[in-house]
N, C-alpha and C positions, 0 to 999 in steps of 0.2 A: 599480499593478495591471497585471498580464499580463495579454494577450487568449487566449482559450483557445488552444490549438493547431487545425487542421480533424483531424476525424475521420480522415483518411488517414493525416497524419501520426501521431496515437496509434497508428494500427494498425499503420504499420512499425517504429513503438519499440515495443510489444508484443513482436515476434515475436522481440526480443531478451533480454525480460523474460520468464524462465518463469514460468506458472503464471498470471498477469497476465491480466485478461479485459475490454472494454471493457461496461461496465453506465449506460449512458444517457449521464450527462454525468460521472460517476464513473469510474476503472478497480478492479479489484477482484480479491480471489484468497483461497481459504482453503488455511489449511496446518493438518493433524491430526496428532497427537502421541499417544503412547500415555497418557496422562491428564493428569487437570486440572493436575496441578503445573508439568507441565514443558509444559502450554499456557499460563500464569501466569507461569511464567520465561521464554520467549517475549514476551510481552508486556512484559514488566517491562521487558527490554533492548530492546524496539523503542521504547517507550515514552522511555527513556534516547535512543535517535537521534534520535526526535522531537524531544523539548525543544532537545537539541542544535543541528536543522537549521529550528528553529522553524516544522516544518510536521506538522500531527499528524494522521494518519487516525482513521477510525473505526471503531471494533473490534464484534465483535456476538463470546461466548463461548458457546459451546456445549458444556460440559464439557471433549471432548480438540479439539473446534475451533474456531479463533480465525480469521474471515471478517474481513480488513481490508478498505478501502473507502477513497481516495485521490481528491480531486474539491478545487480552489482555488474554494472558497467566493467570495471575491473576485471572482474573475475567471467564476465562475458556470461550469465546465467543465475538462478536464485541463490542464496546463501542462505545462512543461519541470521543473516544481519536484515535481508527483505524481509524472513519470518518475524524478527522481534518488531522491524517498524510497522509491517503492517497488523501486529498484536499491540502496537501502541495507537494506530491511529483507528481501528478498532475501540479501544476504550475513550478516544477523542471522541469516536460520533456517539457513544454513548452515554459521556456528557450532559 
């Protein structure tokens, strides 16, 4: 188990993650799509990175937006392992 990172650090790896927002012990970011299907197909292939890098967020759908939410349960706070998946699911919605 990783010890969280300190708050500072999250926040200068933020400034290199767009859209990326620090939300308590979580980092977090929504991305809107012009409807449900292709917020669905979003998901689907982040979801695919997930399982891959065996670290999975947590999604809340909102019709066209999909609020993800990245936080190592484990280690109770963000790690270096939120920063890479949400640098991968960053290049998913870029896609």
């Amino acid at each position: 188990m990783a010890a969280p990172l300190p708050e500072s650090e999250v926040r200068n790896a933020l400034a290199s993650l767009s859209g990326w927002t620090l939300a308590g012990n979580a980092i977090q970011r929504v991305f809107e799509f012009g409807n449900f299907a292709e917020a669905m197909t979003f998901v689907n292939k982040v979801a695919e990175a997930a399982e891959a890098a065996n670290h999975h967020p947590d999604f809340t759908i909102n019709y066209n937006k999909v609020k993800m939410s990245l936080t190592s349960h484990d280690s109770g706070g963000v790690t270096k392992r939120d920063l890479r998946m949400a640098q991968t699911i960053n290049t998913v919605a870029g896609r």
